[in-house]
C-alpha positions in Angstrom: 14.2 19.3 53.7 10.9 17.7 54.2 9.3 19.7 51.5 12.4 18.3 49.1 11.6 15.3 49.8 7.9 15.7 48.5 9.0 17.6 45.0 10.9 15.1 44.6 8.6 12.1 45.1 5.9 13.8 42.7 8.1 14.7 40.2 9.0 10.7 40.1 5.3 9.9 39.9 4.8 12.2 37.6 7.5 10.8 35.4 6.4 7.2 36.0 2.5 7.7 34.7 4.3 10.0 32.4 6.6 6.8 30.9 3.6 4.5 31.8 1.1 6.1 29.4 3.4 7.3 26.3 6.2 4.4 26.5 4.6 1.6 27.9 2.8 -0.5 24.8 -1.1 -1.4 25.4 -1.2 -3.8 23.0 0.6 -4.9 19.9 -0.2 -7.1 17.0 -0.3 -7.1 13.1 -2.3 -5.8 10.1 -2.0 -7.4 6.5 -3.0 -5.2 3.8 -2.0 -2.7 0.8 -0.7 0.3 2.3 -2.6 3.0 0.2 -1.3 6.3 1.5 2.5 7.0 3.1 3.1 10.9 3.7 5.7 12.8 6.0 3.6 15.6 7.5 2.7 18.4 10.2 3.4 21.6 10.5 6.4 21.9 13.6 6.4 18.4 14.3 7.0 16.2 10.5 5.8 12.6 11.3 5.2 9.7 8.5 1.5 9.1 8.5 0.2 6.1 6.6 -3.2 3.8 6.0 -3.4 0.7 5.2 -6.0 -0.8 3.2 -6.7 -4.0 5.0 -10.3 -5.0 2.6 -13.1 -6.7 3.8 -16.5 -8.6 3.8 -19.8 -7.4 4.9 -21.9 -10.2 6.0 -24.7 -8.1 5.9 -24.8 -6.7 2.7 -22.3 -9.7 1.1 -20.4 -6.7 -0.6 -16.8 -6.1 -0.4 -16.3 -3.0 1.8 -12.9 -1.6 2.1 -11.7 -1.0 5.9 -8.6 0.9 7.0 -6.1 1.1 9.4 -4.5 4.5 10.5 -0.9 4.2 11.7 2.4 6.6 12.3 6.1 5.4 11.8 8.6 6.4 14.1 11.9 5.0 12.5 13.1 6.3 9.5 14.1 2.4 8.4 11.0 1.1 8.8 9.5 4.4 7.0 11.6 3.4 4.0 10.9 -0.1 4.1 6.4 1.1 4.1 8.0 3.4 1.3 9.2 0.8 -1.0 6.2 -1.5 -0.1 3.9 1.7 -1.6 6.5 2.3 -4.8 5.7 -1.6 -5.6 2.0 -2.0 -4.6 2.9 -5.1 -2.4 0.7 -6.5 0.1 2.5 -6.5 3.7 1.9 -7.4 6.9 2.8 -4.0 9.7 3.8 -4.9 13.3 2.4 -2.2 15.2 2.0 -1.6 19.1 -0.4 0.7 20.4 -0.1 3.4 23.2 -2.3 4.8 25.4 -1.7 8.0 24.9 -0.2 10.2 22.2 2.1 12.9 21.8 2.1 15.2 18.7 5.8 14.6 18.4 5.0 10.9 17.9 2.5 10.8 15.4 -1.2 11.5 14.9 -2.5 8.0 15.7 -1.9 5.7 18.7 -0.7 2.7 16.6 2.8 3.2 15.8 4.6 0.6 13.1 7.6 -1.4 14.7 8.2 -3.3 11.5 7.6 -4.0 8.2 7.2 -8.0 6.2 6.9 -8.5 2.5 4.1 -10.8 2.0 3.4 -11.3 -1.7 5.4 -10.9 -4.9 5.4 -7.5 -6.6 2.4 -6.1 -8.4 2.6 -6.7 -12.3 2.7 -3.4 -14.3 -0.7 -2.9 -16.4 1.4 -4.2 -19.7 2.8 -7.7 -18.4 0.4 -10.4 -19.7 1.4 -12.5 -18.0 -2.0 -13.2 -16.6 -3.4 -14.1 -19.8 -3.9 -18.1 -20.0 -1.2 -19.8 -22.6 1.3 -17.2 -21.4 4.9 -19.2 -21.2 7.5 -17.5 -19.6 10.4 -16.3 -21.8 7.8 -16.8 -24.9 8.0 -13.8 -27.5 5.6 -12.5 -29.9 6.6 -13.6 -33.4 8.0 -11.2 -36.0 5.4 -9.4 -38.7 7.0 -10.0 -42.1 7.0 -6.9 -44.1 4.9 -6.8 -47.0 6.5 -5.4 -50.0 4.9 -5.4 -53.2 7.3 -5.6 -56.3 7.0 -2.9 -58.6 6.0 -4.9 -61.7 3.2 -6.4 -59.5 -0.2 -4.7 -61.0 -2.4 -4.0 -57.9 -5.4 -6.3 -58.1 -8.7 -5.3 -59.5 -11.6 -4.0 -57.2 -14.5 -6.4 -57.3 -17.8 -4.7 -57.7 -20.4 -5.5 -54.8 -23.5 -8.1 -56.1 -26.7 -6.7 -56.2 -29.7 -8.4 -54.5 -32.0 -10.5 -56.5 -35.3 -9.1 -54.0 -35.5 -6.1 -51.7 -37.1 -6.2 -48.4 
């Protein structure tokens, strides 16, 4: 009975560190960025693996150098919601909480996305000019008339270069 009683009590530790370490968050927060990379992948366990480009600033070098951010989606919603923000080319900001520990079933990264916000419009396509200064919305290009030449139109005479008075 004794001996019971200890199985028992270290299989509830065991569970508690257990629940502790995987289910318990470490810390949470947000990233805003272009996600650059969304995939469903692994070989028994399929998890949606993602990176975010999140830009940056050297103050040493006063270059742009880009930095990422590694992250795993749990939910299929919020996978499709990352999904859609890729397909656009949106900028979005990921709520993400980190664990301590991680479990190939979960992901391959400890920061796991809880949810997804929109921050800027759409990307334009590489046709739309609208960034072009002048540009009114609505505004069309005007019509090319057709040139037609009536047929008892002689075509007009070709004018003979001028020849230089002095050569160099």
């Amino acid at each position: 009975m004794r001996g019971l009683l200890y199985f028992l009590f270290f299989l509830l530790v065991v569970f508690g560190l257990l629940y502790a370490l995987t289910g318990w968050s470490y810390s949470d927060g947000e990233r805003a960025g272009t996600v650059s990379k969304f995939s469903r992948r692994g070989f028994v366990f399929k998890t949606y693996e993602g990176v975010l480009n999140v830009g940056g600033f050297s103050g040493e070098t006063g270059s742009l150098t880009p930095q990422y951010f590694d992250f795993s989606v749990k939910d299929d919603a919020v996978a499709a919601q990352v999904t859609q923000a890729v397909k656009t080319g949106q900028r979005v900001t990921l709520h993400y909480e980190e664990k301590i520990l991680k479990f190939p079933w979960n992901g391959e990264t400890k920061y796991y996305i809880t949810s997804v916000e929109i921050v800027g419009p759409p990307a334009r396509p590489y046709s739309d000019s609208s960034a072009y200064p002048g540009y009114q919305q609505g505004q069309q290009q005007p019509a090319q008339p057709q040139q037609t030449q009536p047929q008892s139109q002689q075509p007009a005479p070709v004018q003979q270069p001028a020849t230089a008075d002095s050569t160099l």
